[in-house]
C-alpha positions in Angstrom: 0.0 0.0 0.0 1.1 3.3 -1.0 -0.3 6.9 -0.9 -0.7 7.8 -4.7 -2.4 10.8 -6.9 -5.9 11.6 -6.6 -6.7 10.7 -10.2 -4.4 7.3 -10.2 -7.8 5.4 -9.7 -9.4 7.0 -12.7 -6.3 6.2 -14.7 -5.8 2.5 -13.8 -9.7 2.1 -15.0 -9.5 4.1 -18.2 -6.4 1.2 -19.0 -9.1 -1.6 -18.4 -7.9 -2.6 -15.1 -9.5 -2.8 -11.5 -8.0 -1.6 -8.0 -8.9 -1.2 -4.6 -7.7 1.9 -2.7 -9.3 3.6 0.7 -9.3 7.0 1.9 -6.9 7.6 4.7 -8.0 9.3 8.0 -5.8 11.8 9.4 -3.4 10.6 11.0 -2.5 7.7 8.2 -2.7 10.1 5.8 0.2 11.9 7.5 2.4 8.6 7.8 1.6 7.9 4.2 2.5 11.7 3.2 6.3 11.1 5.0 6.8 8.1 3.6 5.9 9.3 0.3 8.3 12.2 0.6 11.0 10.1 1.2 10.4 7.6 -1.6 9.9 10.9 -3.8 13.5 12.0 -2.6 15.1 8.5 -2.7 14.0 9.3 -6.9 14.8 12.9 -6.7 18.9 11.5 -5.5 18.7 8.7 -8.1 17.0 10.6 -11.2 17.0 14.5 -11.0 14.6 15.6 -13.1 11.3 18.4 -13.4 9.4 15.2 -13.3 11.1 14.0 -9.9 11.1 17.5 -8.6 7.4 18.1 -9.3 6.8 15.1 -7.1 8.5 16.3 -4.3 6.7 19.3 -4.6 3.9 18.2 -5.0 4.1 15.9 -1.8 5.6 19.3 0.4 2.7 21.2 -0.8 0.3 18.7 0.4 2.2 18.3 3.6 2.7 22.4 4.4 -1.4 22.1 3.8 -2.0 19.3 6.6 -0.4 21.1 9.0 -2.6 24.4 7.4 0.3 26.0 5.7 0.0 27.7 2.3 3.4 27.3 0.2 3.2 31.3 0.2 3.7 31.5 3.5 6.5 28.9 3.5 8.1 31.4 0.8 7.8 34.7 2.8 9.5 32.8 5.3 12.3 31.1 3.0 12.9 34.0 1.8 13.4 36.0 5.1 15.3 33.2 6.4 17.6 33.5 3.2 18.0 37.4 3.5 18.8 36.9 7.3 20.8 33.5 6.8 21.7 33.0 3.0 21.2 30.0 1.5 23.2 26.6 0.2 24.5 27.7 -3.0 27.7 28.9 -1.8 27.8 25.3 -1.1 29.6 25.9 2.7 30.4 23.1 4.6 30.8 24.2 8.6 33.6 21.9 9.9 34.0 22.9 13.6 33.3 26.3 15.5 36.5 27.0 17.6 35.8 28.9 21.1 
């Protein structure tokens, strides 16, 4: 069992084939969003690609909106948090903080 797209159903029935599925309650639905966005990076490290990244997107945006977050306020704050910060582009690695 695995959480997948809302219209996989539709799509598996359109190729002539049956499937059974359920609607998760809460907190399985949670569970089953992590463990998606883990498969989804697992991919992501394997295959980069739009395709891969839309996935993980897609899976983020659905998790920011179970804990009632829009992914506009996640990028007000990603941003301030870069201003304040930075980012990882400069591709820093911190070894050791000497006293």
């Amino acid at each position: 069992m695995k959480l997948v797209r809302d219209k996989i159903p539709d799509i598996i029935r359109e190729d002539g084939k049956e499937c059974k599925y359920h609607v998760a309650k809460h907190n399985e639905y949670k569970t089953r969003l992590y463990e998606k966005m883990r498969e989804e990076l697992d991919e992501f490290i394997n295959t980069p690609s739009y395709e891969e990244a839309a996935d993980i997107y897609e899976v983020f945006s659905s998790i920011c909106a179970l804990h009632d977050m829009t992914m506009f306020q996640v990028e007000v704050a990603a941003v301030g948090k870069r201003n304040e910060r930075g980012s990882f582009r400069d591709r820093i690695v911190l070894e050791e903080v000497i006293e």
